[in-house]
Every structure is written in C-alpha cells, then in structure tokens.
GUFIMAR-65606 format. One record per residue (C-alpha): residue in one letter; z, y, x. Coordinates in pm, whole numbers, padded with zeros to 5 digits, always signed. Each point is the difference from the previous one (the first is absolute). Layout:
residues N
AZYX
...
END
This chain:
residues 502
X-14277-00081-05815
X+00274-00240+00035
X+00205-00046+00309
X-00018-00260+00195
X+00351-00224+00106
X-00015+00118+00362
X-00001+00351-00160
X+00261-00044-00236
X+00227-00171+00291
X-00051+00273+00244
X+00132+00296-00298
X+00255-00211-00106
X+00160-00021+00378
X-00072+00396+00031
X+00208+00098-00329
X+00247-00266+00143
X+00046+00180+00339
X-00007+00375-00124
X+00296-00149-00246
X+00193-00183+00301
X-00050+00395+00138
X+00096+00169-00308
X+00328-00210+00032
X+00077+00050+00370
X-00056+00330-00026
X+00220+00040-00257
X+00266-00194+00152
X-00002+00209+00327
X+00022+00331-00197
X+00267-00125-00204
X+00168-00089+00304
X+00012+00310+00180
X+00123+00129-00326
X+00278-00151+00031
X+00172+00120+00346
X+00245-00236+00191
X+00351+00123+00044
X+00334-00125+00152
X+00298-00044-00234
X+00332-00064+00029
X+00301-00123-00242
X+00252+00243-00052
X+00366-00147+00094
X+00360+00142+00022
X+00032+00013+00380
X+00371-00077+00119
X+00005+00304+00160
X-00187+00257+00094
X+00030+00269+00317
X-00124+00368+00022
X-00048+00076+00356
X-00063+00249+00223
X-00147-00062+00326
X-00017+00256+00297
X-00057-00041+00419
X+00232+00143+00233
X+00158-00124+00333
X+00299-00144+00158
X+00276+00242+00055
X+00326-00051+00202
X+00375+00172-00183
X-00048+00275+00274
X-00124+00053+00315
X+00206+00109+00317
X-00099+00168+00299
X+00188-00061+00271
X+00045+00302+00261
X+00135-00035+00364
X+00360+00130-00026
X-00001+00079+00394
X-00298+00141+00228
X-00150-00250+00268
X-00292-00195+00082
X-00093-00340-00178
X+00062-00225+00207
X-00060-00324-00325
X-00100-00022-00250
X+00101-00368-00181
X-00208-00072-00327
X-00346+00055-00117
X-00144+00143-00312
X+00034-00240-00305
X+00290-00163+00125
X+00301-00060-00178
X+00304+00106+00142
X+00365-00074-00088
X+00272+00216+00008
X+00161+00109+00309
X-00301-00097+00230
X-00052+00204+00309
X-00332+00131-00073
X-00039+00284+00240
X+00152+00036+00358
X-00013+00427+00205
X+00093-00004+00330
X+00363+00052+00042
X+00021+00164+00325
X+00050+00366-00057
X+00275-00115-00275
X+00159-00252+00223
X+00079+00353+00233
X+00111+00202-00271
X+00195-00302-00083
X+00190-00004+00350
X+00049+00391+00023
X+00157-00002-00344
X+00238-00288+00109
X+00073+00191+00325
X+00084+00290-00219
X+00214-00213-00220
X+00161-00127+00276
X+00113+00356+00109
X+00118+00119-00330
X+00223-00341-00041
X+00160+00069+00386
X+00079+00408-00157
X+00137-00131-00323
X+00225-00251+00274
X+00095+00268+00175
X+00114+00216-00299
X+00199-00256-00128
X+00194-00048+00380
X+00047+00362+00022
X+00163+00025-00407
X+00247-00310+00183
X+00090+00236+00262
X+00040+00283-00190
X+00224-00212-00248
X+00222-00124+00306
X+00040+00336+00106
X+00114+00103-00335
X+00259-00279-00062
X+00138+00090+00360
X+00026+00401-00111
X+00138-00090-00370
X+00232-00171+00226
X+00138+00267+00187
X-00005+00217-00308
X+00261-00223-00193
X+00190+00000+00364
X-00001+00379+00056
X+00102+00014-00415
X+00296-00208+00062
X+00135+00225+00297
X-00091+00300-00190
X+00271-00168-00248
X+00216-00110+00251
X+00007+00380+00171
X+00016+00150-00374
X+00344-00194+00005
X+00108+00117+00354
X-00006+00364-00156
X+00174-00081-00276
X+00270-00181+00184
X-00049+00311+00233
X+00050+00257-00257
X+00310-00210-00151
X+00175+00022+00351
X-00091+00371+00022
X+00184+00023-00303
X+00288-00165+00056
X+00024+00186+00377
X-00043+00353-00185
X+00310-00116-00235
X+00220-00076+00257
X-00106+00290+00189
X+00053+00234-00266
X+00392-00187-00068
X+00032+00046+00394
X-00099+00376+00038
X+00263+00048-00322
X+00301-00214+00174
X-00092+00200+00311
X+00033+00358-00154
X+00326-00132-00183
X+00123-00119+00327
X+00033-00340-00092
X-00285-00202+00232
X-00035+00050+00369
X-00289+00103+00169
X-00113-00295+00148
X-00007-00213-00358
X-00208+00308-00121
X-00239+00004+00305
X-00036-00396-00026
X-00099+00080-00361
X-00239+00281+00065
X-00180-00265+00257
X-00042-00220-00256
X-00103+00227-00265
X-00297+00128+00288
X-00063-00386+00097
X-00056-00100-00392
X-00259+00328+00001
X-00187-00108+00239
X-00014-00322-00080
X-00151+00095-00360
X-00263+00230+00160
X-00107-00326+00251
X-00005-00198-00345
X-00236+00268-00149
X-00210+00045+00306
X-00022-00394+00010
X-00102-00050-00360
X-00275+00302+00011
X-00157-00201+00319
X+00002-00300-00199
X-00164+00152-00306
X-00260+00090+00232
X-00047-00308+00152
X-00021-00124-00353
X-00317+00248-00102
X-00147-00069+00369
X+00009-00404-00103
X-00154+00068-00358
X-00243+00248+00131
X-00141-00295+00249
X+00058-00242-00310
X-00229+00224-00157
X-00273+00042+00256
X+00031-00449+00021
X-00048+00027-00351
X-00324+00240+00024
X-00118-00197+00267
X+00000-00313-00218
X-00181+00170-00273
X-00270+00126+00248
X-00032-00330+00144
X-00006-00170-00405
X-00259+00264-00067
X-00185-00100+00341
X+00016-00363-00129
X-00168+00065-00322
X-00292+00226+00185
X-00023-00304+00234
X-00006-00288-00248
X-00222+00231-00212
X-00278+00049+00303
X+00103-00407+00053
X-00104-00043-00371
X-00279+00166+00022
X-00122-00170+00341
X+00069-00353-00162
X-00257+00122-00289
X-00245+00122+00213
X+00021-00340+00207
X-00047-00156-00343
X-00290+00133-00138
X-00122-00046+00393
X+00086-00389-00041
X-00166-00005-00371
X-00309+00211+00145
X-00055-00238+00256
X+00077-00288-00268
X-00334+00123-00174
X-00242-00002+00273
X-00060-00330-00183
X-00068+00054-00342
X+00059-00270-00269
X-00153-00056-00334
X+00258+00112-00271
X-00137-00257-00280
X-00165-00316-00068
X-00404+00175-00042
X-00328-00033+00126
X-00130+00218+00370
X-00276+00174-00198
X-00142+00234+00248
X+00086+00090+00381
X-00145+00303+00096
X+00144+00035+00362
X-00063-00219+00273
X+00207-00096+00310
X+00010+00263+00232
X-00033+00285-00149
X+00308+00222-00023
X+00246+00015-00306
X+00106+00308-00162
X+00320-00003-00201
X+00060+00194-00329
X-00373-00001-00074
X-00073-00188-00321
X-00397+00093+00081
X-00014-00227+00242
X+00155-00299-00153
X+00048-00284+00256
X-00112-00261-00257
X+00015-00050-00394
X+00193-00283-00158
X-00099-00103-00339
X+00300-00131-00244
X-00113-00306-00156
X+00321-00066-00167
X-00088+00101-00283
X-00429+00035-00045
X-00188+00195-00258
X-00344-00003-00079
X-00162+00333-00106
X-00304+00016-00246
X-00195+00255-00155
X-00032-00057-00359
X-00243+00201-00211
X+00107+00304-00213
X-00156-00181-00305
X+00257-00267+00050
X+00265+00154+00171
X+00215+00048-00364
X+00017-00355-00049
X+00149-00055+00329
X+00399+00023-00006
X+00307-00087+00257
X+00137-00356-00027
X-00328-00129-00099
X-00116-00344+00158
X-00256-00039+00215
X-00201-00239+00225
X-00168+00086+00313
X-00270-00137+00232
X+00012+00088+00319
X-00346-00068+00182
X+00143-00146+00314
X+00160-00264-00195
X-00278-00139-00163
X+00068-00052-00406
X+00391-00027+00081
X+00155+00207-00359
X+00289+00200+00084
X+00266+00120-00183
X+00074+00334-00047
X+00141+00257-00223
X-00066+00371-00031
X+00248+00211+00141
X-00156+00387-00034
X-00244+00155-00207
X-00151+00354+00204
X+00036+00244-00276
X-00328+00233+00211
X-00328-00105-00013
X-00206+00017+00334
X-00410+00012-00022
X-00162-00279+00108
X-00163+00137+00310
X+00330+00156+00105
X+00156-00159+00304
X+00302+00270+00038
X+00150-00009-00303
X+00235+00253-00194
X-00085+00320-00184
X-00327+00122+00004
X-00063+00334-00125
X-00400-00082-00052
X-00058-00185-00330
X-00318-00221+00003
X-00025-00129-00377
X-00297-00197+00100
X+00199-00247+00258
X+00183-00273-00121
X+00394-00036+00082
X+00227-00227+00098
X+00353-00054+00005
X+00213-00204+00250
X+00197-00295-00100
X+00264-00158+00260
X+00102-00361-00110
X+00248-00210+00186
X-00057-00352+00074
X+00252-00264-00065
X+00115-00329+00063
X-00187-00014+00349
X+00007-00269+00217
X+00085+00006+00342
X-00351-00138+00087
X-00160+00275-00220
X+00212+00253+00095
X-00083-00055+00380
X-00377+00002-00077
X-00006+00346-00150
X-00070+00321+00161
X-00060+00370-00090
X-00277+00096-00147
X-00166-00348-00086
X-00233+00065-00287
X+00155-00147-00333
X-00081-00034-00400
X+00264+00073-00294
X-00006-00111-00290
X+00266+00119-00208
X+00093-00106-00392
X+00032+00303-00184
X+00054-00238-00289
X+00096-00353-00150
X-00119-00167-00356
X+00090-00352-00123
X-00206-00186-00279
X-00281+00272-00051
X-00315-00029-00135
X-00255+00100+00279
X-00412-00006+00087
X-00138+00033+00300
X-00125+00395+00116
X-00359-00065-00042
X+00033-00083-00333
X+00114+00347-00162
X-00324+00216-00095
X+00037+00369-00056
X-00286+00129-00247
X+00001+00339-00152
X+00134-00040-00381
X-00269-00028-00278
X-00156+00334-00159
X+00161+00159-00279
X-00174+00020-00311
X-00243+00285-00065
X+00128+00242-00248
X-00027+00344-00112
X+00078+00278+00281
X-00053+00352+00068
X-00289-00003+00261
X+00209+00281+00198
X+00291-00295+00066
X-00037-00123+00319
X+00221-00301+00100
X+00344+00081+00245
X+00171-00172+00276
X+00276-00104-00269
X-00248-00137-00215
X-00146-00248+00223
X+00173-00361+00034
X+00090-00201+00252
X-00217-00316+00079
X+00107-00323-00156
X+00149-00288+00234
X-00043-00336-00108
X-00166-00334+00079
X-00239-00225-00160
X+00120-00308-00186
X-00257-00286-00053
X+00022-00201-00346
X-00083-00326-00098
X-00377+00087-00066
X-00023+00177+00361
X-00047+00310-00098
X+00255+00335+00133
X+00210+00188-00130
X+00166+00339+00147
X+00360+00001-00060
X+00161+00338+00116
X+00318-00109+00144
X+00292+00185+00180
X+00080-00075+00350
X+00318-00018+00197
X+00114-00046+00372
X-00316-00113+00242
X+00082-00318+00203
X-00187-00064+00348
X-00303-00175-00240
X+00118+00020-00359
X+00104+00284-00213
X+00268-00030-00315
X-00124+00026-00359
X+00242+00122-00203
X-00195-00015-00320
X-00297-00061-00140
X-00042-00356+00114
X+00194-00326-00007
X-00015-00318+00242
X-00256-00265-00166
X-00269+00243+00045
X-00313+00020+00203
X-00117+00296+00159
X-00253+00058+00253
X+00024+00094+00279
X-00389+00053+00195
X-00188+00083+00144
X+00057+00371+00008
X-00347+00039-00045
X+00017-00206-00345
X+00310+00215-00116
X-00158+00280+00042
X-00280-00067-00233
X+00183-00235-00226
X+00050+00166-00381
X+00154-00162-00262
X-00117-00281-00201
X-00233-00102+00307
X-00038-00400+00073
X+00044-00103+00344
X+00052-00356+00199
X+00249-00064+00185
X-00117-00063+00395
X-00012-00334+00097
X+00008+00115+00395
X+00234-00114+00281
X+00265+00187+00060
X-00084+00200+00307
X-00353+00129-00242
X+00226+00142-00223
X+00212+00128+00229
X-00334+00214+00154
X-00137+00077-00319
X+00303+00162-00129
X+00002+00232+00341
END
C-alpha cells in the first residue's frame, strides 16, 4: 500500500529531528571531552625572588627597668604608659623628707670634722712657733758652750803660765835670789789662774747642760708637731670621709626624682602614686622603659624553612598598625635552638615531642625609619616578615600551580624470580613537570627541574624554554589530565579562573 504525502512528510521531519539529535548529542559529548584549562606563556622573568615569610612582633633593642635608688613614698608619677619619653625626663618623684634629714645631720657632721681638721692645723702652727723659739735657744746656749769652751782654754793657758813662773820663783827662792814677797805675789797668781780654770770648767759643764735641756724641749716641740701632723691627717681623714657621706646624702636626695636614662618608650608602670618605694629591689621595678633606638622585630619561622634563612638577608615587614606601609629590615640573628610551637617559655626542654612542629626565632632590625614611623611604633605590635633568602635575574619561571607531580610510568614486565620483592632503593621518586599545550591542543608532560620558589612562580631550570604554553588549571583538570589529551582553552573572566583553579 503506498504512502500517502502527508505520511511521507511527517517520516521525513522525524529522521530529520532524530539526525539534528544525533548531531547535538554528539557535539555535547565531544565537548566535555575536551576539558577547558588555563594556560599561560612561558617568559624569562627579570627577576625572580624566593621568599620566606614568617609573623612575629615588634621588639624594642632592650628593655630597662628602672628601680627606685632611695626608699620613700611616691609622691608623682609624670608619664603614662605608651608614652615616649626623652632622655633626662623626670619620670618619677619619692618623697624627700627623710633624705633631706640625713642630708642636714651629715652636713652638721661635716661641719664638725672641717672645725677638728682647723684646729689641728692651729695647734701644728703653735707647735712650730714653739719649736723655732727652742731651736733658737739651742744655737744660743751652743754658742756660749763655745764661748765657755774658750774661757777654759784661756784658763788653762794662764794656769800654765802661773805654774811656770811659780816653779822659776820657788827655784830663785831656794837659791836665795828672789824675795819672799815676789814669790808670794806669784803663788797668788798661780792659785788665782786655778781657780779661774775650775770657774771656766764649772761654767762650760752648766752650759752643756743648758744646751741638752734646749734640745731636749726642741725635741718634745718637734714630737708635738708630729702628733699634731698625725692629728691633722686623722682629722682631714674623718673630714674626708664626712664630705663623702654628705655626698652620697646630696646625690641620694638628688634621686628622689628619677629620670629616664634614654630616648625609649614608658612600656609598663606597675606602681602607683602612693605606695612606698623600696630601693635595691629590681622585683619591684618602678616602671619599664623600652629602647626604641634601635627596634627589632622577632618572628618565628618554620623549621622547614629555617635553613634558607641567613644573617644580612633583606627583608620587608608589615606591621598591622600601619596598614600596608613595607618596612625595611634586615636580619640580624638566626636562634640556633628550636622551641615547639606550643611552648611559651622557651629554652631546653628535656621532653622530646616528635609529633609537634618547631620553630625557630628570627630577630630582624628595621632600617631607615622615619621619625613619623618610628614614633608610631610600640612593643609588641603584631608584624609580618618577609625575608629574601634569594635573588635571580633573567630566569625562566611558571607559576606554582602549574608543576604536576605524577608517579613515573611502570617499568616493563620482564622475567623475575617470584621470591623478589621490590625495596625502598628500588622505588623512584615521582616525576615533576608541567603540561605543555601544542599547536593541535593537545598536552604534553614535560618532566622539568625546578629551582628557587618565588612568592607565585617557581624557576625552571630545564626542561622548558620561554615560547611555550603550559597550563596551568584547574587543579582538578591537572589532576586527571594524561598525555596526548585535547583540551580548550577557557574563555572565562578572569576572576572564574581565578576560582576554578582554587
């Protein structure tokens, strides 16, 4: 039976559609075939920074706590906490009474020792006086002892001469010759010139003595004097002493007002006014001063990338009260000891937890600091480092997500004793590489070796050259991607590649 037109119309539209179908269909599976990816051209990158980036705080040079050098009430306190202090600014202020009487005993004191050291001195001028005055009569009573030693001599001559013409009278006599009378005027003479020599004698030993009497009293002047130099010395010794102790009075009572000794920052105050000031105590500091002359920041950088970290490296730091300021900075001291994460004390520990990670402190100074910035900064202000560990100029680089590590392709079976069993040694490392898109869109893996790792990029140091394309997502594509697969490139804004890379 033939068909009719109508008939013939209606199949002819059918076979159409389920063709139109056919074709859609085949489209849309072709098309998921075919995942979209992200690419990028690989270019030689001016330069290229590996960094390492670790949080930490604001830390002053050193911190000083400032004690009360003298015992007292507060009776002021001048600054606040967080203010910035210059140095030699009275900061502190103990009552100064108690000192202020110490003060004026000591001076009395003083006083006293001064007027015995005066007094020492006047009697050593007496004593001296009286000396001269007995040295005096020594030299006078030596002079008559000379002058009475020559009255004896002159004595003992006419003695002499009076025995010789007694004995040539006593002769003329027994010859006849001389009278009586010129021999009795002789023998008076003769007796006269004796008795004048034993007057001489008798004069010259009273002199002598006179002599030792006057050196005997020069003697005692001259002890006195040395009693009275010695006195002196005691006295200006006790004076010396006295002027000391009023001294260190005056300076005590200088520092019942306590100044700051630097330039710094009042970072705590843990007295108040009133309460009573003990010196000598560093426990009970009056206040703490921070020195902000020269200000670190500390970080804690990771133990996985604490060997890439070195002193004189350059960093940059964000501090998070400043906003996206950069600072410079440069690290100054590597801690050689690692410290646990959830350690807050520090140092040795002799309990080894393998399972916590570790951390190492970093101190970094800043530098070039501007008076503005400098004045904004405080202790313990939460900051960011990041250092560079290293520099590269005119390397080829690809961004991170790019590099795919896959496990490296099966080796070919082959005869084996069924007893071998496969060691650590044996097994190889997974193969790092990225996938390079040719002119037909299909992948490739290239294995390619890697060098320093940038904030975003990471060197290739082979395997690659600039010219190509590689893709870089989604992660989800890489994953699956194998080689000699077609994709499309996406066609997507920006910020939908930018998710479907995540």
């Amino acid at each position: 039976m033939a068909l009719s037109r109508k008939k013939k119309i209606i199949i002819g539209v059918s076979v159409l559609v389920v063709l139109t179908l056919v074709i859609v269909i085949s489209v849309v599976a072709t098309r998921k075939d075919e995942p979209e990816v992200t690419t990028v051209k690989v270019e030689s990158r001016p330069e290229l920074k590996s960094t390492v980036t670790a949080s930490g705080e604001v830390r002053p040079i050193q911190y000083i706590k400032l004690t009360s050098e003298v015992p007292g009430r507060i009776l002021e306190i001048y600054v606040n906490p967080g203010d910035i202090v210059k140095k030699n600014q009275p900061l502190v202020r103990v009552d100064p009474t108690q000192l202020q009487s110490s003060q004026e005993a000591q001076w009395a004191a003083t006083q006293a020792s001064l007027n015995d050291v005066s007094n020492a001195r006047n009697a050593v001028a007496s004593a001296q006086q009286g000396l001269a005055v007995t040295e005096a009569a020594v030299a006078s009573a030596r002079q008559q002892v000379i002058a009475q030693q020559t009255a004896v001599d002159r004595a003992n001559l006419d003695l002499g001469a009076a025995q010789r013409e007694l004995k040539r009278s006593t002769e003329l006599i027994e010859k006849g010759v001389s009278s009586r009378f010129d021999y009795d005027a002789v023998k008076d003479r003769y007796d006269q010139a004796k008795i004048s020599l034993e007057t001489a004698k008798a004069n010259l030993e009273a002199q002598k003595l006179a002599v030792k009497e006057a050196e005997e009293r020069a003697n005692q002047q001259r002890a006195s004097i040395k009693e009275a130099q010695t006195g002196i010395k005691s006295s200006e010794m006790r004076a010396s002493q006295q002027q000391a102790f009023l001294r260190g009075q005056s300076s005590q009572r200088e520092k019942a007002t306590q100044y700051s000794p630097l330039n710094g920052v009042v970072a705590d105050i843990p007295t108040r006014v009133g309460e009573f000031a003990v010196s000598q105590l560093s426990s009970t500091p009056l206040m703490t001063i921070a020195d902000m002359s020269t200000i670190n920041v500390e970080v804690n950088v990771d133990e996985t990338e604490i060997s890439n970290v070195d002193v004189g490296q350059p960093a940059k730091i964000k501090v998070d009260a400043l906003g996206e300021k950069e600072l410079s900075a440069v690290v100054t001291q590597k801690n050689p000891l690692a410290v646990a994460k959830s350690d807050t004390t520090g140092g040795l520990n002799n309990r080894v937890n393998v399972q916590e990670a570790k951390e190492f402190k970093v101190t970094l100074e800043l530098k070039d600091l501007s008076d503005d910035i400098r004045e904004k900064l405080r202790p313990g202000m939460s900051s960011t480092a990041t250092i560079t560990t290293k520099t590269k100029n005119n390397v080829i680089a690809v961004p991170l997500q790019a590099i795919v590590e896959k496990a490296p392709p099966s080796p070919s079976p082959g005869p084996s004793l069924a007893s071998s069993a496969p060691t650590p040694a044996d097994k190889q490392k997974e193969q790092k590489g990225v996938y390079v898109l040719d002119k037909d869109n299909k992948v490739k893996f290239v294995e390619v070796v890697t060098g320093i790792t940038g904030e975003s990029d990471i060197e290739i140091t082979s395997g690659i050259s600039a010219g190509a394309e590689v893709v870089t997502g989604p992660s989800r594509v890489l994953k699956t991607l194998k080689a000699g697969d077609k994709v499309k490139r996406q066609t997507r804004s920006a910020a939908a590649n930018a998710n479907a890379s995540s």
